[in-house]
LUMLUMZA-651000 format. One record per residue (C-alpha): x, y, z negated. Coordinates in Angstrom, 2 decimals, decimal comma. Last residue first. Layout:
residues N
+---------+---------+---------+
:    east :   north :      up :
+---------+---------+---------+
:       X :       Y :       Z :
...
+---------+---------+---------+
end
This chain:
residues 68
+---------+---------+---------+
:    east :   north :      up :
+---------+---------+---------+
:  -13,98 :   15,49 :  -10,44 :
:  -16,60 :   13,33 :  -11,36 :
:  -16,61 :   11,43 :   -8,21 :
:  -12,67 :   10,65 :   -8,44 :
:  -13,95 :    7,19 :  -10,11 :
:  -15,79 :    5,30 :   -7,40 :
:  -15,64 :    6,75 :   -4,16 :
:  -12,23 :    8,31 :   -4,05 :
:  -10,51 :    5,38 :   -6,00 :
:  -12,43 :    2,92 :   -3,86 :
:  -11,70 :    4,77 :   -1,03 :
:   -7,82 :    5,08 :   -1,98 :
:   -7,40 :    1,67 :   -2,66 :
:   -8,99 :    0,67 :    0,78 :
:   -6,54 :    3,66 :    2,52 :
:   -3,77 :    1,69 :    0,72 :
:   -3,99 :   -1,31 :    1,55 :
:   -4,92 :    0,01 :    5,47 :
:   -1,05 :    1,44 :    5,33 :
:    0,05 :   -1,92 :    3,85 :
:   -0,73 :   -4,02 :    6,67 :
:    0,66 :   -1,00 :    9,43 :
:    4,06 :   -1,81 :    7,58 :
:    3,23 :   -5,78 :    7,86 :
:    2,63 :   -5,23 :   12,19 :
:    5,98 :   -3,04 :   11,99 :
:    7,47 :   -6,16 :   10,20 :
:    6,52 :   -8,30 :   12,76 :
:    6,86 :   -5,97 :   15,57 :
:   10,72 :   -5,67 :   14,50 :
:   10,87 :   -9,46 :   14,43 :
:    9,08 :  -10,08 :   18,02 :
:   11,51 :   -7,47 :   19,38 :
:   14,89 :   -8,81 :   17,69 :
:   16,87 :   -5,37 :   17,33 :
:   16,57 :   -5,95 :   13,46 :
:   17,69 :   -3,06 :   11,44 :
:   14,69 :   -0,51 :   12,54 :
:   11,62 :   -2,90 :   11,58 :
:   13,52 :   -3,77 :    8,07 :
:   12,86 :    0,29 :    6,80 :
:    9,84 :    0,18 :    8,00 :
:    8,65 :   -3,26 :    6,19 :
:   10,34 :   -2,03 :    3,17 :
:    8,93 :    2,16 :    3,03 :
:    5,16 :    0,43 :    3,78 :
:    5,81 :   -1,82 :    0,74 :
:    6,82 :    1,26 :   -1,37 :
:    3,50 :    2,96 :   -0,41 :
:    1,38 :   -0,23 :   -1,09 :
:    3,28 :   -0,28 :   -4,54 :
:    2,33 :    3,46 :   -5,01 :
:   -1,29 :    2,58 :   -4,30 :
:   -1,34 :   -0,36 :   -6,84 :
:    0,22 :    2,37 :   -9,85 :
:   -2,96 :    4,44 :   -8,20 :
:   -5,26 :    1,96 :   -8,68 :
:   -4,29 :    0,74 :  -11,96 :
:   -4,07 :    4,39 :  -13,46 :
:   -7,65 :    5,24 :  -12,24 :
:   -8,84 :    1,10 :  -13,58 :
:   -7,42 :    2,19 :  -17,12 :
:   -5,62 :   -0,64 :  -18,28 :
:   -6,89 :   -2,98 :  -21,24 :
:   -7,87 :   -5,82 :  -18,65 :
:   -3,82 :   -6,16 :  -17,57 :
:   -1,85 :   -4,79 :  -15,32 :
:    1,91 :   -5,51 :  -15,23 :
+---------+---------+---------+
end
């Protein structure tokens, strides 16, 4: 769990890593069901998590990664 006494880096990329695991779920669910509109849906949630993660990684990018 994340509280106020995290580092904000680690936080956003322990967040990134869930987005990335989330991704993995939806995919892997999109190829078991052979129902169309329930393999969209979870192709739809996959895609979801993929812009998740590009807005953690801008504000990881743009805000702390700077200094680097």
């Amino acid at each position: 769990m994340i509280d106020s006494t995290d580092d904000p880096i680690e936080a956003i990329q322990l967040a990134i890593k869930r987005e990335e695991a989330a991704y993995q779920f939806y995919m892997k669910h999109s190829k078991i069901f052979k129902n169309e509109a329930t393999r969209k849906m979870f192709e739809r949630l996959a895609n979801e998590e993929i812009l998740h993660k590009e807005k953690l990684q801008k504000e990881l990018d743009d805000n702390y990664l700077y200094e680097m």
